[in-house]
SERO-4910 file (N, C-alpha, C, O; in steps of 0.05 Angstrom, whole numbers):
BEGIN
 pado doro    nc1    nc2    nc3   cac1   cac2   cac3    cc1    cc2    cc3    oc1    oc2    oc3
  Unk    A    577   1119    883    578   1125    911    588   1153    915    602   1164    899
  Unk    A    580   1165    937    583   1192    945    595   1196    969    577   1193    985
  Unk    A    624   1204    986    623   1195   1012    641   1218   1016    659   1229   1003
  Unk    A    627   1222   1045    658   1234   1056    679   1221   1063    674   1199   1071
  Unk    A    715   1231   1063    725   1210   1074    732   1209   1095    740   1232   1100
  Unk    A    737   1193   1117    760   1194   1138    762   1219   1151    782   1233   1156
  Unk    A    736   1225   1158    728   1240   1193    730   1268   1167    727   1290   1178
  Unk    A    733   1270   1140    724   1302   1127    703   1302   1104    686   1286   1097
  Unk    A    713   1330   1091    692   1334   1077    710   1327   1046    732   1336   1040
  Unk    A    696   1309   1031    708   1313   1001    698   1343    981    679   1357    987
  Unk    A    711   1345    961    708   1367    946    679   1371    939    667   1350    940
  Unk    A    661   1393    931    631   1388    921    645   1389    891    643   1370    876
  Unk    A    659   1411    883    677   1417    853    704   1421    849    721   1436    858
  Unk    A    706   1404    833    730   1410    824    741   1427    800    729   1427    779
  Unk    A    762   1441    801    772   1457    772    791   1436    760    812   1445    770
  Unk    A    796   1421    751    803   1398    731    830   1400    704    842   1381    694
  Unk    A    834   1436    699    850   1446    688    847   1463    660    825   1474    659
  Unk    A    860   1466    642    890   1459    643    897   1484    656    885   1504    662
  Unk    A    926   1474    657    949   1506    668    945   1518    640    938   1510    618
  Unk    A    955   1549    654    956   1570    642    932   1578    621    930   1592    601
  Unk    A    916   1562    636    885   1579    616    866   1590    633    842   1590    626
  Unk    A    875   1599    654    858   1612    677    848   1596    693    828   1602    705
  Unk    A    856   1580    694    855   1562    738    858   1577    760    842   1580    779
  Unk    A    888   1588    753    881   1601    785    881   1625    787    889   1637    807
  Unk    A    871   1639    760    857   1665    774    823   1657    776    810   1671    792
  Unk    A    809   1635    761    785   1627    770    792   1610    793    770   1604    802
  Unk    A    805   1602    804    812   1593    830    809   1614    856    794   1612    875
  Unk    A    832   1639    848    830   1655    875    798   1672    866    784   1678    886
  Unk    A    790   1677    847    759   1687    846    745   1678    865    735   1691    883
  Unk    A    744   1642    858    720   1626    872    729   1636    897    717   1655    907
  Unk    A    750   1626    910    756   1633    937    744   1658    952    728   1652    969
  Unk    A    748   1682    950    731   1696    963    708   1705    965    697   1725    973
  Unk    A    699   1677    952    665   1680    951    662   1672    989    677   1659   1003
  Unk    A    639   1683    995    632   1676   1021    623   1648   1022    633   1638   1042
  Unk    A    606   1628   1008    600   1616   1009    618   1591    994    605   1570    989
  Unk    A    637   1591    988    659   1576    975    675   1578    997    676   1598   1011
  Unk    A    693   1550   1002    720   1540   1018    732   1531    998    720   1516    982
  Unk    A    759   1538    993    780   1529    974    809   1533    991    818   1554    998
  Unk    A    821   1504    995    849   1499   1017    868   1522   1000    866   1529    976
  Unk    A    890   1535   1025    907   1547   1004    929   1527    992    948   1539    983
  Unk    A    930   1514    990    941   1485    976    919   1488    947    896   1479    946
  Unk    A    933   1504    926    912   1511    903    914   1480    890    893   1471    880
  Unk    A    938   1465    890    939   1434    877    949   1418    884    969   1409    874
  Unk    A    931   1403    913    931   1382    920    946   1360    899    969   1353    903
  Unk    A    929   1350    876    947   1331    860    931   1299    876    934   1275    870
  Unk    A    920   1307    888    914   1279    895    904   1256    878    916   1235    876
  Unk    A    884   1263    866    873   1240    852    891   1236    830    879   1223    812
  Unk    A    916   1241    822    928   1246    783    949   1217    806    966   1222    823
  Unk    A    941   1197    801    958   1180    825    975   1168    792    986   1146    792
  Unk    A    975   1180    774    993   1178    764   1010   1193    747   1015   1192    723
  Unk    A   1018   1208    764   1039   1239    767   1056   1250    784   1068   1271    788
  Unk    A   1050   1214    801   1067   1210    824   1093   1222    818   1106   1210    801
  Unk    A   1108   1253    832   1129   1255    826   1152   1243    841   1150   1231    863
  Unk    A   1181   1247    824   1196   1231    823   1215   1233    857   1228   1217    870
  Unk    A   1205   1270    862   1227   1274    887   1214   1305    890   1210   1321    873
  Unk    A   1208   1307    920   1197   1329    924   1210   1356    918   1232   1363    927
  Unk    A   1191   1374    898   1209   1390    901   1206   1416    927   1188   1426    941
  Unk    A   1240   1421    924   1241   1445    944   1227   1473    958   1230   1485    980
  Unk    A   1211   1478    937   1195   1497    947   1162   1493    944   1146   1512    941
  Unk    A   1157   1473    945   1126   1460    951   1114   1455    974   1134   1448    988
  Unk    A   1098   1452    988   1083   1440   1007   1076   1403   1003   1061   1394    986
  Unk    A   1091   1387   1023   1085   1364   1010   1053   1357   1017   1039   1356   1037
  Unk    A   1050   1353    988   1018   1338    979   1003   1316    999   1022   1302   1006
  Unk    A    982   1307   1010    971   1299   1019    968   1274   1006    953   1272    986
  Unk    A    984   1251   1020    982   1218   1009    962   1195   1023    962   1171   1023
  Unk    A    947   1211   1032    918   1192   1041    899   1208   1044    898   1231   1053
  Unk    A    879   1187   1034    849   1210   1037    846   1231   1068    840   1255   1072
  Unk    A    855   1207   1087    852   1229   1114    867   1254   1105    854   1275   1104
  Unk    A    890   1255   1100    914   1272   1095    894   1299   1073    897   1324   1074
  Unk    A    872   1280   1052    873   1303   1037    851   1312   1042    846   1336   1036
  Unk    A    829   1295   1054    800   1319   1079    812   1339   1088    802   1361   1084
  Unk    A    837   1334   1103    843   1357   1127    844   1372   1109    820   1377   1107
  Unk    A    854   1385   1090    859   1407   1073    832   1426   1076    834   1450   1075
  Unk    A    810   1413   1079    779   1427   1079    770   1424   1108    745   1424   1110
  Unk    A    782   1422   1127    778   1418   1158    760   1446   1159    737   1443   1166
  Unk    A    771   1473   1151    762   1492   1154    741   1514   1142    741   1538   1145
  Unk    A    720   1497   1127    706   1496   1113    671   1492   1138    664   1474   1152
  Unk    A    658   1517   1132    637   1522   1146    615   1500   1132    612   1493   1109
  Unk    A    605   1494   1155    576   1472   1148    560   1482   1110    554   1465   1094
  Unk    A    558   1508   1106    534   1507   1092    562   1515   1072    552   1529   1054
  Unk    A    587   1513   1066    596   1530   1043    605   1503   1028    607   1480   1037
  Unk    A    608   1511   1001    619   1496    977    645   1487    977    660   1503    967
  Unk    A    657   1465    985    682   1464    982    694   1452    947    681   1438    931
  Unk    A    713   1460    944    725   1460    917    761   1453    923    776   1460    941
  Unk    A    766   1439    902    801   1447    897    808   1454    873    789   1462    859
  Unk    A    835   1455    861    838   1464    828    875   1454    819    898   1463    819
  Unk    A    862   1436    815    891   1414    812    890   1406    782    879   1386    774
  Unk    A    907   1428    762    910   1434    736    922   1402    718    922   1401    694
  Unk    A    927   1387    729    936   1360    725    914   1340    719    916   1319    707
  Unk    A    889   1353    733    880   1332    731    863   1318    706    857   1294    704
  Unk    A    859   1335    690    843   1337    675    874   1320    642    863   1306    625
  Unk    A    899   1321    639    911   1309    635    910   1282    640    910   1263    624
  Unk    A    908   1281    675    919   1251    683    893   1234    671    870   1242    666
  Unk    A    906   1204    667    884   1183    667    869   1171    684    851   1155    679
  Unk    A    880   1181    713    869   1162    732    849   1188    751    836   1185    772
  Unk    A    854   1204    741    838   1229    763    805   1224    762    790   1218    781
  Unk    A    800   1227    741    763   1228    741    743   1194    748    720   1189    754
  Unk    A    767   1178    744    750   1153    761    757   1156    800    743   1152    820
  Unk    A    779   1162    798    779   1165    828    763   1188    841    755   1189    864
  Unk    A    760   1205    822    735   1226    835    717   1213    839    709   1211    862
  Unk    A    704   1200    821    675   1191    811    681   1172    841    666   1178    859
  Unk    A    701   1147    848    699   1127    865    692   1147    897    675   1135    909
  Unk    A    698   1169    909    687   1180    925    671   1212    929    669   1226    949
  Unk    A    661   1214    903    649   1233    899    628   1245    880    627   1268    871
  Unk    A    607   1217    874    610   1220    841    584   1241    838    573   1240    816
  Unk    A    576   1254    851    552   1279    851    573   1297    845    561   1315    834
  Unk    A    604   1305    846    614   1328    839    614   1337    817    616   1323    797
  Unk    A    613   1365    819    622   1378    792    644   1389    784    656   1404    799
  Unk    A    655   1384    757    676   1389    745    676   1413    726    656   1420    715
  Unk    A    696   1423    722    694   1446    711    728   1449    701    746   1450    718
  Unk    A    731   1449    671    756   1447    660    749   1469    633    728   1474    621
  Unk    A    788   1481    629    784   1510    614    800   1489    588    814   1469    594
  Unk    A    798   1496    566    818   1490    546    819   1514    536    803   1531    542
  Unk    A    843   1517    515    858   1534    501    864   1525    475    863   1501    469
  Unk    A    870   1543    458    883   1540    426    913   1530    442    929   1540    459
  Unk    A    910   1510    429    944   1486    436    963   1502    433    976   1512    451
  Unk    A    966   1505    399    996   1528    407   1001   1539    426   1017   1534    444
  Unk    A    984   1558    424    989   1581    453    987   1575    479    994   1589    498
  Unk    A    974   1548    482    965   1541    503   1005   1530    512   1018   1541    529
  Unk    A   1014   1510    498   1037   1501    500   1062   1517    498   1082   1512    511
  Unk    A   1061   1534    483   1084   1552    488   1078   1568    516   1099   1569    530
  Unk    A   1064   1576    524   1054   1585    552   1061   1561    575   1072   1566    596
  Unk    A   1054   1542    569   1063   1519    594   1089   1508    592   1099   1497    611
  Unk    A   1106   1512    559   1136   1512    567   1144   1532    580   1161   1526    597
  Unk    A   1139   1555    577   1157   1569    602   1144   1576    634   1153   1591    652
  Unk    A   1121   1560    633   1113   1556    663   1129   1532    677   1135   1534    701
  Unk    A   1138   1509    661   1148   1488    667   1184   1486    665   1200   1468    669
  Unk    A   1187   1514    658   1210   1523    646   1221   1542    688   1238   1534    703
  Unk    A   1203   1564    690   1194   1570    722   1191   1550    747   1197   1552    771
  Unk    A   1182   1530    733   1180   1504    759   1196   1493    757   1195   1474    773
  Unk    A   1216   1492    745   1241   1475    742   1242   1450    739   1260   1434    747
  Unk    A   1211   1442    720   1209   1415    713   1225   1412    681   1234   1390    673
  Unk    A   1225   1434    665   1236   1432    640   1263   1454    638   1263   1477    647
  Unk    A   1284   1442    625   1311   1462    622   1321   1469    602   1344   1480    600
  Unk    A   1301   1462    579   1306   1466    547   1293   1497    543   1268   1499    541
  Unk    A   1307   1518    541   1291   1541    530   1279   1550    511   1263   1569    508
  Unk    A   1292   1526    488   1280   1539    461   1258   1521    471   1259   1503    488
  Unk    A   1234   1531    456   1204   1516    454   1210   1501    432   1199   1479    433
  Unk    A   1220   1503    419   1214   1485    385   1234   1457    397   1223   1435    401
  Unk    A   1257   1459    400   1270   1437    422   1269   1420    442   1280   1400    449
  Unk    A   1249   1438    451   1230   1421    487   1214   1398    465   1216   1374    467
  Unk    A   1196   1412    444   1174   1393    435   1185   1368    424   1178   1344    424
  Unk    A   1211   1384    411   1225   1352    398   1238   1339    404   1251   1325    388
  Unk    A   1240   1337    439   1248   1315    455   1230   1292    469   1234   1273    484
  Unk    A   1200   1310    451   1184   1283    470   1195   1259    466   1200   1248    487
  Unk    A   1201   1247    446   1196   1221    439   1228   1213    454   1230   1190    462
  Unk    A   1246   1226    457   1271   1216    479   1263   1211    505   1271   1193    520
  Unk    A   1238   1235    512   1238   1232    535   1212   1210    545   1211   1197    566
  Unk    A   1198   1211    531   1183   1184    528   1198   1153    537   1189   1134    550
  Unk    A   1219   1158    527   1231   1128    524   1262   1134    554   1279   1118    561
  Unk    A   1257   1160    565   1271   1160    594   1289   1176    584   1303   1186    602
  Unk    A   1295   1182    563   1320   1197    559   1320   1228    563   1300   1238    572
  Unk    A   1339   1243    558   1330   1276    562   1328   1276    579   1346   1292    582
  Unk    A   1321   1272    601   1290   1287    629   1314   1297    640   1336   1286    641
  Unk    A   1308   1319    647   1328   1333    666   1325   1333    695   1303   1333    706
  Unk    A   1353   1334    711   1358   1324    730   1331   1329    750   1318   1314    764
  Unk    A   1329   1357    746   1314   1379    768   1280   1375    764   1265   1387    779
  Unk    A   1269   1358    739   1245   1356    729   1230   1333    758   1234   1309    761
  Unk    A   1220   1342    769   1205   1329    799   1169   1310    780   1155   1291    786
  Unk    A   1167   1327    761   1146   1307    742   1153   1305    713   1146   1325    700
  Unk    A   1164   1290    703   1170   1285    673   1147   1282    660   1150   1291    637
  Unk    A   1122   1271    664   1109   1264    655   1097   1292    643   1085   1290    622
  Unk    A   1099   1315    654   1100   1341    643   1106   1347    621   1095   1364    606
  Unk    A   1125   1333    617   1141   1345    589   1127   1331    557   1136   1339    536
  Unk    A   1105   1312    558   1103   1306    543   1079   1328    530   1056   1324    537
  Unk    A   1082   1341    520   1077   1364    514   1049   1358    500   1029   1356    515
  Unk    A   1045   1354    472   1024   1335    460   1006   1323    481    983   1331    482
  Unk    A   1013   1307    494    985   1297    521    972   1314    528    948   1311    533
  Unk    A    985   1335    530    957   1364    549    936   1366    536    915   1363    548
  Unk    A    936   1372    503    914   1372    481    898   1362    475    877   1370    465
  Unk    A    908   1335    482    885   1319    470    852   1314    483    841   1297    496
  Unk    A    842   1342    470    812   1352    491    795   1331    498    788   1326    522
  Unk    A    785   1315    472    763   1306    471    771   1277    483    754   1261    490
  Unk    A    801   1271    487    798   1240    499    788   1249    529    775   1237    546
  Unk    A    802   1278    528    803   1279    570    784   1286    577    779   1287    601
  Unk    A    764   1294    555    736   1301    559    718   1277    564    698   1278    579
  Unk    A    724   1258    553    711   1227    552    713   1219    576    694   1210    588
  Unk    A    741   1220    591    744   1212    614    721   1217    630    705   1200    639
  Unk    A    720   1240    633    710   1255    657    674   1249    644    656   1256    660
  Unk    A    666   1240    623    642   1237    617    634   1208    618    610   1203    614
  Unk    A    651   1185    623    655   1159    623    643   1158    663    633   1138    674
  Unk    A    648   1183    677    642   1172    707    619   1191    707    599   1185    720
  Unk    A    620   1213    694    602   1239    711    580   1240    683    586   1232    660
  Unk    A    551   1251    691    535   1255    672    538   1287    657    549   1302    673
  Unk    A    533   1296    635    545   1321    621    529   1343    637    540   1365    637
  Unk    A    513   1342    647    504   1359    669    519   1370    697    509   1388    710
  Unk    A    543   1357    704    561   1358    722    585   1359    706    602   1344    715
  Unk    A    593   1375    681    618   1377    674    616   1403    651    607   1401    628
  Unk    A    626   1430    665    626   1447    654    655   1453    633    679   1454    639
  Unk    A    644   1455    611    671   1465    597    675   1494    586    661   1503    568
  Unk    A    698   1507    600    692   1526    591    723   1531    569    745   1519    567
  Unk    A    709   1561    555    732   1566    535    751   1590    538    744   1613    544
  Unk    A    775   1580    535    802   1604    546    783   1634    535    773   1653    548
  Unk    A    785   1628    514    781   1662    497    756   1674    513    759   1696    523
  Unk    A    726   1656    518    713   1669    537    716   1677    560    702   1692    573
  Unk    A    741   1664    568    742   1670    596    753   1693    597    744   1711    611
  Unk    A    779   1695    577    795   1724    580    778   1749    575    779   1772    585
  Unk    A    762   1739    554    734   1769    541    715   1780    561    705   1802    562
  Unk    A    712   1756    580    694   1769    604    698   1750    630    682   1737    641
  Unk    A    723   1753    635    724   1741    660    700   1740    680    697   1716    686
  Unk    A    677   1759    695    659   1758    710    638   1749    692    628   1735    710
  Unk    A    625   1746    677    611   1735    668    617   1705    669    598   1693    679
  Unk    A    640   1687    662    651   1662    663    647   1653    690    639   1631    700
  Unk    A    658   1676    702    663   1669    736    628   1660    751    622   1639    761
  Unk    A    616   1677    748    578   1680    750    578   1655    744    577   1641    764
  Unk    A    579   1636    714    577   1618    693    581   1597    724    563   1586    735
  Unk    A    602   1598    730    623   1571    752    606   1580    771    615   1567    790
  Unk    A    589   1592    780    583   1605    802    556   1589    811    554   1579    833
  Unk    A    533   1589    787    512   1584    778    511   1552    780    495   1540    795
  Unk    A    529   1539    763    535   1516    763    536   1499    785    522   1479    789
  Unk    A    558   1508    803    571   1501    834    542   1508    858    541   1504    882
  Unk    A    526   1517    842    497   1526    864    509   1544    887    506   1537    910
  Unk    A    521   1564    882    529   1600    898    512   1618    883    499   1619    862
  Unk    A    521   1634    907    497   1655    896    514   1670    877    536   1676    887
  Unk    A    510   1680    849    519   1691    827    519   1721    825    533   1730    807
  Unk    A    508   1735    837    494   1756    845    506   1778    852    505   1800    842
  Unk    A    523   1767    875    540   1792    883    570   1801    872    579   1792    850
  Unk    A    585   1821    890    607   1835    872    636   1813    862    649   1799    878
  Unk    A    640   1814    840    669   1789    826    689   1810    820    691   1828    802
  Unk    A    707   1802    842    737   1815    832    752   1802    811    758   1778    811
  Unk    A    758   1820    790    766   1812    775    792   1801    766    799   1809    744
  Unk    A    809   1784    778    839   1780    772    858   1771    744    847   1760    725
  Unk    A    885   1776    744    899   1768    730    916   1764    737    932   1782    741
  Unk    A    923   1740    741    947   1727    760    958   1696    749    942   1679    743
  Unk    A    982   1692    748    996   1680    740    995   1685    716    976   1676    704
  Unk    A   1021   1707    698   1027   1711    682   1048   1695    667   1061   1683    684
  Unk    A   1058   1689    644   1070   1684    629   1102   1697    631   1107   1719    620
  Unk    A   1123   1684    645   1146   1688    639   1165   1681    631   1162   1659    618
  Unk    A   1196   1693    632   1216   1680    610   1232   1671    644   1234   1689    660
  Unk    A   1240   1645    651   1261   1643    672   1290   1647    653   1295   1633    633
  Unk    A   1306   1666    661   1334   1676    645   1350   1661    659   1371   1660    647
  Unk    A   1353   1642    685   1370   1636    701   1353   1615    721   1337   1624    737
  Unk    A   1357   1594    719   1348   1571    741   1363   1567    770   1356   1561    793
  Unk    A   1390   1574    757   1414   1568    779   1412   1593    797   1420   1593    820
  Unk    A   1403   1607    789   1406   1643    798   1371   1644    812   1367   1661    830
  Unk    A   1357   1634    807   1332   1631    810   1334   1620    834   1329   1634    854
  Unk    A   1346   1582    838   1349   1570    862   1364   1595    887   1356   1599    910
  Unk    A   1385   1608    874   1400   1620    893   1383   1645    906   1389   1651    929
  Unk    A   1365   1658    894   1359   1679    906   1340   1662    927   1343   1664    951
  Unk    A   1319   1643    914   1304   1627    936   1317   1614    969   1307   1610    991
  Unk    A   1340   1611    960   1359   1597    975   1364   1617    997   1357   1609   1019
  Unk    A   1376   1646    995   1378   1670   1008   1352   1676   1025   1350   1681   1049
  Unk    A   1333   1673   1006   1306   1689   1013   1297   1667   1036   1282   1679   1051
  Unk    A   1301   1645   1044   1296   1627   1063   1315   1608   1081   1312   1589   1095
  Unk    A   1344   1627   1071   1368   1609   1097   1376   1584   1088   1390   1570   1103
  Unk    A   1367   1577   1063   1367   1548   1066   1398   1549   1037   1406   1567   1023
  Unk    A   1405   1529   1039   1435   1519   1022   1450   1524   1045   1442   1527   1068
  Unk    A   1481   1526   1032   1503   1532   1038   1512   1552   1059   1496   1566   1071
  Unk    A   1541   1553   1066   1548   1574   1082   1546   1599   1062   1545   1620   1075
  Unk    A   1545   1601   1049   1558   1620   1029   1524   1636   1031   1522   1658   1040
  Unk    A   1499   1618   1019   1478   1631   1024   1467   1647   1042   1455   1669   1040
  Unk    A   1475   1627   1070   1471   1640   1093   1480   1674   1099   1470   1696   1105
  Unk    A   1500   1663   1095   1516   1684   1101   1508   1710   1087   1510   1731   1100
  Unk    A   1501   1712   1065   1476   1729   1040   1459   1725   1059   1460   1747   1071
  Unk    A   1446   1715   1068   1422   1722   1082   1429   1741   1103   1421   1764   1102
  Unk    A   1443   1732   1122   1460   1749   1143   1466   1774   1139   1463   1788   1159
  Unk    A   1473   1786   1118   1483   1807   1110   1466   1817   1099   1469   1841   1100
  Unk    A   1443   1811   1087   1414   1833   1075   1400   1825   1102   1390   1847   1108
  Unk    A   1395   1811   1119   1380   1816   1143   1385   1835   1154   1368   1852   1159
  Unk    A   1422   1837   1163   1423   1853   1175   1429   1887   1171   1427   1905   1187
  Unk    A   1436   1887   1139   1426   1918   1134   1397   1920   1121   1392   1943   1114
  Unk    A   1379   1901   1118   1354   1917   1114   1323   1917   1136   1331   1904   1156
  Unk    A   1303   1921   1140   1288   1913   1145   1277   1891   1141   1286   1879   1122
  Unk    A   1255   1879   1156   1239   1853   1144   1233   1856   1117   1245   1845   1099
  Unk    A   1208   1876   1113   1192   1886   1085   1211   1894   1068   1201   1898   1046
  Unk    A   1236   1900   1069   1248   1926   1045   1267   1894   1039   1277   1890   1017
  Unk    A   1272   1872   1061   1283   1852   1052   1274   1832   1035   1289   1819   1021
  Unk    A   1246   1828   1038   1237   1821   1021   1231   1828    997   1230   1810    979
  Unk    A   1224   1858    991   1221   1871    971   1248   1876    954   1247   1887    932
  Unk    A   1270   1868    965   1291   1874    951   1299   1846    934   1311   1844    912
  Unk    A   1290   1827    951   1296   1796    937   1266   1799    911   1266   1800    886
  Unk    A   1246   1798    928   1221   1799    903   1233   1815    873   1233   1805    850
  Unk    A   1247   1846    884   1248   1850    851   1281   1841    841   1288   1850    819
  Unk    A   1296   1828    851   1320   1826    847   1314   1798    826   1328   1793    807
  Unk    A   1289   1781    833   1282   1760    819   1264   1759    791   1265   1741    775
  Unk    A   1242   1789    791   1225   1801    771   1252   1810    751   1254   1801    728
  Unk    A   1267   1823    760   1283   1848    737   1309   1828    731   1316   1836    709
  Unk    A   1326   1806    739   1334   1785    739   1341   1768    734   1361   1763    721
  Unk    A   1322   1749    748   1325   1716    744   1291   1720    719   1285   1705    701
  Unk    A   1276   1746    727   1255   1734    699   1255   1749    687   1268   1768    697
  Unk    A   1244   1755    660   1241   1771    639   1215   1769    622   1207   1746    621
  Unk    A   1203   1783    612   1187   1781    592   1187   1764    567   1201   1773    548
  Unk    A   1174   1741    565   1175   1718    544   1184   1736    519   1179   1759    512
  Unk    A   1198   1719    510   1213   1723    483   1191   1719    460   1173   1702    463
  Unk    A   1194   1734    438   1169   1735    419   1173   1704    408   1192   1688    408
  Unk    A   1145   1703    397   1132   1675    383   1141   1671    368   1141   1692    355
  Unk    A   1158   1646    349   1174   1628    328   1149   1632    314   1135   1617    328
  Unk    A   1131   1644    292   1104   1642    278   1104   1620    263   1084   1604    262
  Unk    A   1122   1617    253   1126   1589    242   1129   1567    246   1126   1547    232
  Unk    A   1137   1570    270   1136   1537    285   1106   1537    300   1091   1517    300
  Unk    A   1101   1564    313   1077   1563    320   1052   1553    298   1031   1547    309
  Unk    A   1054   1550    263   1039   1545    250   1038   1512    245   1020   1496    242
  Unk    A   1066   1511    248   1074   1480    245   1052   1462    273   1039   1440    272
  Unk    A   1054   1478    293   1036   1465    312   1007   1458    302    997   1435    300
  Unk    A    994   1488    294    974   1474    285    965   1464    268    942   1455    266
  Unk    A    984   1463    250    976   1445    229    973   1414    245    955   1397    243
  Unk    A   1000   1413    263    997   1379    275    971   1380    297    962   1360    307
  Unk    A    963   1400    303    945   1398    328    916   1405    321    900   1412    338
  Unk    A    907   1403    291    892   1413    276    868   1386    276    844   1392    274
  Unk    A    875   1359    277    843   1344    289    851   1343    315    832   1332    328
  Unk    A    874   1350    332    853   1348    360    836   1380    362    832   1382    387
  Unk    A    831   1394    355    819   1423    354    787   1417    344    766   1424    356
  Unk    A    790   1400    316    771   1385    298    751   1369    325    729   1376    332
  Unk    A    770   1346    334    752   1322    352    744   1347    372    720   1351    372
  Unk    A    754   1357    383    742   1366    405    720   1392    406    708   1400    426
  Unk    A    720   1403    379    707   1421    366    670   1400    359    647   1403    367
  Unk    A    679   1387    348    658   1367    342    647   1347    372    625   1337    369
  Unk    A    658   1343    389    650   1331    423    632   1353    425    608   1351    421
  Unk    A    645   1377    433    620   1396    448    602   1408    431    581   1417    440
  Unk    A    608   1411    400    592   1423    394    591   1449    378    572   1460    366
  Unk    A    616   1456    381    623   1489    371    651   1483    358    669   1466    358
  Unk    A    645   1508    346    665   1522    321    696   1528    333    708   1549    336
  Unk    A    705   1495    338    736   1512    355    748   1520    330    754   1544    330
  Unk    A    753   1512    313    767   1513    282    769   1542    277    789   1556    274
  Unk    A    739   1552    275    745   1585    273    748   1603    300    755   1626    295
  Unk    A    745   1598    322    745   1613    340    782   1617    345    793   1636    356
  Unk    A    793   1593    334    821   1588    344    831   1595    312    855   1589    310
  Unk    A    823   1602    296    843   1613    268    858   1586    259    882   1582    255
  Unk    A    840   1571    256    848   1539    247    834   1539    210    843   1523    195
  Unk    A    815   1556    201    806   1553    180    824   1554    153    817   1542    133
  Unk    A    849   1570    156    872   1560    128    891   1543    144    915   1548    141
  Unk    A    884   1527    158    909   1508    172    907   1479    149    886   1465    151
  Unk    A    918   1475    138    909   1441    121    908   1430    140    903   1406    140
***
């Protein structure tokens, strides 16, 4: 079945994920296509109905909990344009691609994978930034799955635990099955990190072609959402806290006092870099050896999912002396 829901329009495409392999810079791409609508709500989260988080966090937009709730997001979406969302979860979760398929099942999907290592040390310190994870070493985050599996570990401030199980993101070829168990392989583009980074507008054209837009005209090229080190979570909440009035007297009162000696813009610009030079830093260099240890363990899901589509992930990803 194919439907709109509840007085809107459902998605024509979806971007399916993963984080940090270019979602949402192919996200803000698609968006200023003329003929593409994409909500600024880049991740709904709707369909992953099992990633239900635990407690909203503080600096999110709360998510849309009924289909009416999650049409309106595309209310503003012209008769003839493409509507899309790009909810990096989904392509993880187990329950996302049948609930697409139950009200949408002509859509197309379009999901990026990555070489695991890199892909996961990159999403611990994204998840490290969201204040879902508080373990900094990477080699220590991974070796709490199995505590945190069983409820233990999860840290207070983690709003999705189910995040942390680090290992689940990888596993390509089951999450590829998913999404091939509702949709025919004709409606499910996969594309590859390394291509994407080698020619972003060409990839972008690729999603373009697919989604039925015109491919043709000018693709800004972005790079956005970079890879950082959070040095400070507590210091992180506090500048956020200033930058929007919200905590304590004590914050306020910081707010009060840069309001009132700076401008609007130079106030903002003073919190923006007080939080770059700061609360973040430039990721700390790669453990090579633990990074090898990964792939040695992540070395048949690279294999299965190399063998699903068809191509050489083994050599493209420097898996050929991995035992």
């Amino acid at each position: 079945m194919s439907a709109d829901g509840a007085g809107g329009r459902v998605p024509d495409f979806f971007i399916v994920g993963h984080a940090k392999s270019g979602t949402t810079a192919l996200y803000e791409m698609l968006k200023g296509h003329p003929q593409i609508f994409m909500p600024e709500l880049k991740e709904p989260w709707f369909f992953a109905s099992d990633m239900k988080p635990r407690f909203q966090p503080l600096r999110s937009g709360k998510p849309p909990q009924t289909l009416e709730e999650y049409v309106r997001l595309f209310a503003g979406a012209a008769p003839g344009q493409r509507v899309g969302e790009a909810s990096s979860s989904y392509l993880w979760s187990r329950t996302a691609a049948g609930a697409i398929a139950q009200v949408k099942d002509d859509a197309r999907i379009i999901a990026i994978l990555r070489e695991p290592a890199s892909f996961l040390r990159s999403l611990h310190l994204q998840l490290l930034q969201s204040h879902v994870e508080v373990e900094k070493d990477f080699k220590r985050a991974i070796g709490l799955e199995a505590a945190r599996r069983e409820g233990r570990e999860v840290p207070r401030t983690s709003h999705r635990p189910q995040l942390l199980q680090y290992a689940d993101h990888v596993r390509y070829a089951e999450q590829l099955k998913r999404y091939h168990e509702h949709f025919p392989k004709e409606q499910v583009l996969v594309l590859i990190y390394d291509d994407f980074r080698a020619d972003n507008e060409a990839a972008v054209r690729e999603v373009m072609r697919f989604i039925d837009v015109d491919a043709d005209g000018p693709v800004e090229v972005l790079d956005v959402n970079p890879s950082i080190m959070m040095r400070s979570q507590r210091l992180d909440d506090l500048v956020y806290a200033v930058s929007v009035g919200k905590g304590g007297p004590v914050t306020r009162a910081a707010r009060a006092t840069i309001k009132a000696a700076l401008p609007r813009r130079a106030r903002r610009g003073a919190l923006g870099l007080t939080r770059t030079r700061i609360v973040h830093g430039p990721p700390p260099e790669a453990d090579e050896e633990f990074m090898r240890e990964l792939r040695v363990r992540f070395k048949p899901e690279v294999l299965a999912a190399g063998e699903y589509l068809g191509r050489d992930l083994v050599g493209l990803w420097g898996y050929d002396d991995v035992p």
